[in-house]
VOKE-123662 format. One record per residue (C-alpha): residue number from 1; y, x negated, z negated. Coordinates in pm, 1 decimal. Layout:
<sites>
<num: NUM, Y: Y, X: X, Z: Z> .
...
</sites>
This chain:
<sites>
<num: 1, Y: 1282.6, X: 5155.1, Z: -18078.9> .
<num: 2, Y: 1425.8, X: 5117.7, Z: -18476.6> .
<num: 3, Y: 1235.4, X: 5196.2, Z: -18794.8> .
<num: 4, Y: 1384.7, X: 5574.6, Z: -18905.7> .
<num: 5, Y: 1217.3, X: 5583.9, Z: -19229.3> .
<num: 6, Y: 930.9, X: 5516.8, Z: -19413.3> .
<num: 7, Y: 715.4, X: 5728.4, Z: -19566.7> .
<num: 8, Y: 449.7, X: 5770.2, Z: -19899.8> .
<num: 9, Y: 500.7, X: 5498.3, Z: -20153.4> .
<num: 10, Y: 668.0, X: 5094.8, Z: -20122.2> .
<num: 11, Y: 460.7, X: 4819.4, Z: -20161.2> .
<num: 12, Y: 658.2, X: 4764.8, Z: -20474.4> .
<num: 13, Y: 481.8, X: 5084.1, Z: -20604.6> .
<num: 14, Y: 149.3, X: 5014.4, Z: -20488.9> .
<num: 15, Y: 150.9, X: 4741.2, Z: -20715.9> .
<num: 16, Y: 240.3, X: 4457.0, Z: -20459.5> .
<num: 17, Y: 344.4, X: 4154.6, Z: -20683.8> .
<num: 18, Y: 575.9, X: 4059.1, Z: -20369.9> .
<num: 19, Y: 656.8, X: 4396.9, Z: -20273.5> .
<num: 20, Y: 688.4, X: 4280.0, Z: -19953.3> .
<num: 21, Y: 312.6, X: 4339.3, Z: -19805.8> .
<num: 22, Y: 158.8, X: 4645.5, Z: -19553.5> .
<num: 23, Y: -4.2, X: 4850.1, Z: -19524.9> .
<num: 24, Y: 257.4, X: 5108.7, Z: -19427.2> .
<num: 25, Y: 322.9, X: 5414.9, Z: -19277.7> .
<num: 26, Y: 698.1, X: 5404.0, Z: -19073.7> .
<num: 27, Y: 826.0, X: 5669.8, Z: -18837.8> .
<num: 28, Y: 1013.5, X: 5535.0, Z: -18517.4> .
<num: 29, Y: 1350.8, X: 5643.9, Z: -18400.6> .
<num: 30, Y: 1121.9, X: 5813.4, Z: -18112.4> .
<num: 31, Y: 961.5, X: 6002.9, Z: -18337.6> .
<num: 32, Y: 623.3, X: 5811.9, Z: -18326.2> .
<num: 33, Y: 467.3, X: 5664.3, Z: -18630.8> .
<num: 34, Y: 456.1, X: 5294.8, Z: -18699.6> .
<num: 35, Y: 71.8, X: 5192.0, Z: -18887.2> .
<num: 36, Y: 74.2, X: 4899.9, Z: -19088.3> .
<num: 37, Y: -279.1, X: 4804.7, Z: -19150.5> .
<num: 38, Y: -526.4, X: 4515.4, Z: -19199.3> .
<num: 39, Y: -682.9, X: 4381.2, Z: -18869.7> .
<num: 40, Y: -892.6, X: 4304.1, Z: -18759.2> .
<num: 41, Y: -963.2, X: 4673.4, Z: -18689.1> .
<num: 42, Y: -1239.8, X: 4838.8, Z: -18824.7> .
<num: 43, Y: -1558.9, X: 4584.7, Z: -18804.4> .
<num: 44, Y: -1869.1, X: 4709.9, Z: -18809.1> .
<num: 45, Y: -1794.6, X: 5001.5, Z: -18595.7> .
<num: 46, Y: -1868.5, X: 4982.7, Z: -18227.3> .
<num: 47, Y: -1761.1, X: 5137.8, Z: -17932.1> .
<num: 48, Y: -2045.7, X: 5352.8, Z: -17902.3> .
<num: 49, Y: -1953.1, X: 5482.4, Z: -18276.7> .
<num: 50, Y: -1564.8, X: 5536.7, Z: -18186.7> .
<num: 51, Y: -1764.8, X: 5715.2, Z: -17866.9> .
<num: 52, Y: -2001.1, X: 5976.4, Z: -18048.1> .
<num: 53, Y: -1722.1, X: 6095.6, Z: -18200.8> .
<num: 54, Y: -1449.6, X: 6128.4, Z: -17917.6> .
<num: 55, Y: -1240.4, X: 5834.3, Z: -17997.4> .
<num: 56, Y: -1223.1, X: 5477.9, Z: -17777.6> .
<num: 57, Y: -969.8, X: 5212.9, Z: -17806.0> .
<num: 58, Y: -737.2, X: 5126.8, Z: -17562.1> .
<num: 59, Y: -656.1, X: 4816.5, Z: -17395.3> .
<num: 60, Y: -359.8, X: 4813.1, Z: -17505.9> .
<num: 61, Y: -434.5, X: 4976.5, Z: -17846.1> .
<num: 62, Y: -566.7, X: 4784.5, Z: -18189.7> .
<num: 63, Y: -725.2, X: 4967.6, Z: -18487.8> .
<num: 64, Y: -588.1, X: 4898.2, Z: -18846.6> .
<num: 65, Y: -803.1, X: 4995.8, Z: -19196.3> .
<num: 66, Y: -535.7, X: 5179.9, Z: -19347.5> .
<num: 67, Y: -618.4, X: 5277.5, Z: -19726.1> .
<num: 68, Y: -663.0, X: 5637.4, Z: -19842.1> .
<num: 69, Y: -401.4, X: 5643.7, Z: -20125.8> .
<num: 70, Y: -116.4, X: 5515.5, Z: -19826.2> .
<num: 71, Y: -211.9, X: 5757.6, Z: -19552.6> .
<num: 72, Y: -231.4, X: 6069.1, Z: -19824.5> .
<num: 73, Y: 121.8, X: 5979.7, Z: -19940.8> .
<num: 74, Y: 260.8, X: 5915.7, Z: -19597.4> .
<num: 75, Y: 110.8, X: 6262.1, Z: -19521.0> .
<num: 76, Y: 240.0, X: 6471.1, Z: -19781.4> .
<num: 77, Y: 577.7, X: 6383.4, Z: -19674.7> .
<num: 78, Y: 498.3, X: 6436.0, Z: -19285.4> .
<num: 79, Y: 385.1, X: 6786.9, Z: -19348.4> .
<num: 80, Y: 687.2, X: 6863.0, Z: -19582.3> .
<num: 81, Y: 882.4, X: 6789.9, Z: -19289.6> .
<num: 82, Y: 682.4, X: 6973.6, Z: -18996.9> .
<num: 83, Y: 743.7, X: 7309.6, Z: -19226.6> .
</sites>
């Protein structure tokens, strides 16, 4: 797998003083999504939590805190490209 494309905003934009620094959103050559976050995962939130509301973790699976502003962007230009 290769990184297609990224989408929402750069670093850069966000206001990274290296430019260089996730999170990000990327989609794969596959068509999957890449999710750069901050780990480690979501703490404070237990499996019983991800449970109530239909959601576990995986094995092989690791959850990121992506921030709102990154995900919104990212998603505006998903949708623009599902119509």
């Amino acid at each position: 797998m290769t990184i297609a494309r990224r989408y929402g905003t750069s670093p850069a934009e966000r206001g990274s003083a290296t430019g260089q620094s996730c999170p990000d959103v990327l989609r794969l050559d596959n068509g999957d999504y890449l999710v750069i976050g901050k780990t480690p995962g979501v703490p404070n939130i237990s499996a019983r939590d991800l449970a109530k509301h239909g959601a576990s973790i995986g094995p092989d699976e690791q959850a990121v805190v992506v921030p709102a502003a990154v995900l919104h962007a990212a998603a505006l230009e998903i949708a623009k490209e599902l119509t």
